[in-house]
C-alpha positions in Angstrom: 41.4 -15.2 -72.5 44.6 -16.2 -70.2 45.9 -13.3 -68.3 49.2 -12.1 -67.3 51.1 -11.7 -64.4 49.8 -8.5 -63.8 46.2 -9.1 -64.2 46.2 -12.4 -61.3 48.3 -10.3 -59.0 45.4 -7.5 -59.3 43.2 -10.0 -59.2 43.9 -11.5 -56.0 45.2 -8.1 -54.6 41.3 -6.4 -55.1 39.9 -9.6 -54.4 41.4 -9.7 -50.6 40.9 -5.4 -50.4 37.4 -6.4 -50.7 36.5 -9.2 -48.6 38.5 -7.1 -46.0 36.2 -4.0 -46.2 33.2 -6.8 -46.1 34.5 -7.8 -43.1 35.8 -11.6 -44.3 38.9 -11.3 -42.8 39.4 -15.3 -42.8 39.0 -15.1 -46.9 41.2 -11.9 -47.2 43.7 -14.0 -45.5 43.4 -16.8 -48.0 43.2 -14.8 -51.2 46.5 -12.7 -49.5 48.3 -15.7 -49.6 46.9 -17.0 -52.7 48.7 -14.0 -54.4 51.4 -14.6 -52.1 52.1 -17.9 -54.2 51.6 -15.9 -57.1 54.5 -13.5 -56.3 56.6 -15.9 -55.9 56.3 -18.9 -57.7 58.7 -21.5 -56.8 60.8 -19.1 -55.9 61.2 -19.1 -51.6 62.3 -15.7 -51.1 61.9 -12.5 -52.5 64.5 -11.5 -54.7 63.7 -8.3 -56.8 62.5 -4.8 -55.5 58.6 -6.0 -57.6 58.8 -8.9 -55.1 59.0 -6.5 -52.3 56.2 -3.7 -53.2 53.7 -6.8 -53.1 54.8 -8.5 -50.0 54.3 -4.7 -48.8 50.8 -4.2 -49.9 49.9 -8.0 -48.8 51.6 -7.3 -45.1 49.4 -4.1 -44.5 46.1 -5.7 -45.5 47.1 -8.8 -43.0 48.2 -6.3 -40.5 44.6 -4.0 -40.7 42.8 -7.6 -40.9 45.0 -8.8 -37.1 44.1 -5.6 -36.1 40.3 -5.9 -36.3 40.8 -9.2 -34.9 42.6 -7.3 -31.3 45.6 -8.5 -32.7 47.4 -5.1 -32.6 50.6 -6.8 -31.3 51.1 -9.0 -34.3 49.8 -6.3 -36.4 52.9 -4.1 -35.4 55.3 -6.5 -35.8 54.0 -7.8 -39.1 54.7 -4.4 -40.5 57.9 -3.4 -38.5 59.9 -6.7 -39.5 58.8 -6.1 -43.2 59.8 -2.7 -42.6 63.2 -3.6 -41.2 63.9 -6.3 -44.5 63.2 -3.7 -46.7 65.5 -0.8 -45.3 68.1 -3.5 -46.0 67.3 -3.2 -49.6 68.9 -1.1 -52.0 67.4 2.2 -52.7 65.0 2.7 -56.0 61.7 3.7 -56.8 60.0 0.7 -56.4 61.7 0.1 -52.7 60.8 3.8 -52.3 57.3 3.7 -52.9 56.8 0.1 -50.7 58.8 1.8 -47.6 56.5 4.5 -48.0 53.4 2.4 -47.7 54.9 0.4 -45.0 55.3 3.2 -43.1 52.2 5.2 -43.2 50.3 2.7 -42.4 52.4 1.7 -39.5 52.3 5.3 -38.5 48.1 4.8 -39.0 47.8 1.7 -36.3 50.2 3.1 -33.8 48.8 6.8 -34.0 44.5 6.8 -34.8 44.9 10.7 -34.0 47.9 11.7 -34.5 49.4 15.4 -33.7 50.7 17.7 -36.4 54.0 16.9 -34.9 54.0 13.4 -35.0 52.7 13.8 -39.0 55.5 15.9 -39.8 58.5 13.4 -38.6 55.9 10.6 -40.6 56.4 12.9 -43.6 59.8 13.9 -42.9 61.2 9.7 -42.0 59.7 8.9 -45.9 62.5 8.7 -48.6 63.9 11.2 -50.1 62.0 10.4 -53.2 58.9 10.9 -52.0 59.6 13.8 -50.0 60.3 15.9 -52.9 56.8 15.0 -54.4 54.6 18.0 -54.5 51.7 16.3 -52.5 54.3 16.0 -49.4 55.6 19.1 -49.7 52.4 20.7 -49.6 51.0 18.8 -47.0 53.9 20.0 -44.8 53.3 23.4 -45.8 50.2 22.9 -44.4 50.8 21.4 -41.0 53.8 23.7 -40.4 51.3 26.9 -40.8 51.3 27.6 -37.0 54.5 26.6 -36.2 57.4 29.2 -35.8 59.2 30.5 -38.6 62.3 28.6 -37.3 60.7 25.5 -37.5 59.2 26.2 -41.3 62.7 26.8 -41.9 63.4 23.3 -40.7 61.0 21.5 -42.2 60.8 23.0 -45.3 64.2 24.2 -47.4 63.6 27.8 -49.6 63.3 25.6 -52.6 60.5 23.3 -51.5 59.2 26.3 -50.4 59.3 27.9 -53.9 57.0 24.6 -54.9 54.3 25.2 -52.7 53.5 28.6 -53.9 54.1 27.4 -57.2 51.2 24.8 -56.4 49.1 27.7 -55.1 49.3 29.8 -57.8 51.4 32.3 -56.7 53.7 32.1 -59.1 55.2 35.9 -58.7 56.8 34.8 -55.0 57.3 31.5 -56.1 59.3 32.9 -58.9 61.3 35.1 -56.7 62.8 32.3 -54.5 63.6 30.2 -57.3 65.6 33.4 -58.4 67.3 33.5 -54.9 68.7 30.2 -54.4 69.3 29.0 -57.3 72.4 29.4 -59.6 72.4 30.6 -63.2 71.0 27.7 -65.5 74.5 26.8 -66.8 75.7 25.9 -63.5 73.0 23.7 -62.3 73.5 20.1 -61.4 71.1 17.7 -62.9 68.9 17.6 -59.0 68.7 21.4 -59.9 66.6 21.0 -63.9 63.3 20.5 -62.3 63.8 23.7 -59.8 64.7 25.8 -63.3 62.1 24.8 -65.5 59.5 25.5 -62.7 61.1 29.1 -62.6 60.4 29.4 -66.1 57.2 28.5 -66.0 56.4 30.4 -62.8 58.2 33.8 -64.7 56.0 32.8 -67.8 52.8 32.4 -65.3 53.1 35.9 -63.8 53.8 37.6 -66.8 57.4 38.1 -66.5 58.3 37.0 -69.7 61.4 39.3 -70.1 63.2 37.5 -67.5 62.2 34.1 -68.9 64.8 34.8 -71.9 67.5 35.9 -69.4 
């Protein structure tokens, strides 16, 4: 049966993923740019945010294939020009989610070991987007455990905070600082819904369930 788009692009995609991890970097190359030609067609530049989160996931497999080749130099700047085009995009979830890839993998060539610091201005440079996701918020929960309570403060605002124990489980505490900083449910703005409903369901969780109807 003939495939769609979708299907070659994936294709092509696991195709070069795994002659990289078999260590046929001159293949990977060639099936990268085969799907390259697929992205784009006739086209010669990229000119929607899909056509970006490719060439994203294409530049970091050539990058990890220059660097096994002691190319590191090439490597770096394959990701950093791609990572200075798309910054000049407009802002979106699919621009989001590329930048994002860009730059943790950027972050993975330049730093092989990196120190809790230098993870927490990685997680804290991502946008805004994907900051809020509960993975990342968690994970800088995590990192910021031994760090001073002004810097927790810093890193983390009272209603991230609220998520992670939320995520733990401890949905008493969690429930609490919802409570605290947020506004009554009529005056929310819409960036405020998600923070409500988890209140509910935290209240609901610990058994609260008077409040739930306040």
């Amino acid at each position: 049966p003939k495939w769609n788009p979708l299907q070659v692009r994936m294709y092509w995609y696991n195709r070069a993923v795994q002659q990289y991890h078999s260590k046929q970097y001159v293949e990977c190359q060639e099936s990268c740019q085969s799907l390259k030609k697929v992205v784009l067609g006739k086209k010669k530049k990229m000119d929607s945010p899909s056509d970006w989160w490719w060439q994203s996931r294409m530049d970091v497999i050539l990058a990890h294939v220059q660097q096994q080749q002691s190319k590191m130099d090439v490597a770096m700047k394959t990701l950093q020009d791609r990572l200075q085009g798309l910054e000049s995009q407009p802002t979106g979830t699919i621009i989001d989610h590329a930048l994002a890839h860009l730059r943790l993998h950027l972050h993975a060539l330049q730093y092989p070991n990196p120190t809790k610091e230098q993870s927490i201005a990685l997680l804290k440079s991502l946008p805004e987007s994907i900051q809020s996701q509960p993975a990342v918020v968690a994970t800088l929960a995590v990192l910021s455990q031994s760090t001073s309570s002004a810097e927790n403060k810093k890193i983390m605002n009272p209603l991230d905070q609220a998520d992670v124990l939320f995520h733990q489980g401890q949905y008493a505490e969690a429930a609490a600082l919802y409570e605290e900083h947020l506004p009554k449910p009529s005056a929310c703005d819409q960036s405020q819904l998600a923070f409500q409903l988890k209140r509910v369901q935290a209240l609901a969780m610990s058994e609260q369930h008077d409040a739930v109807h306040q």
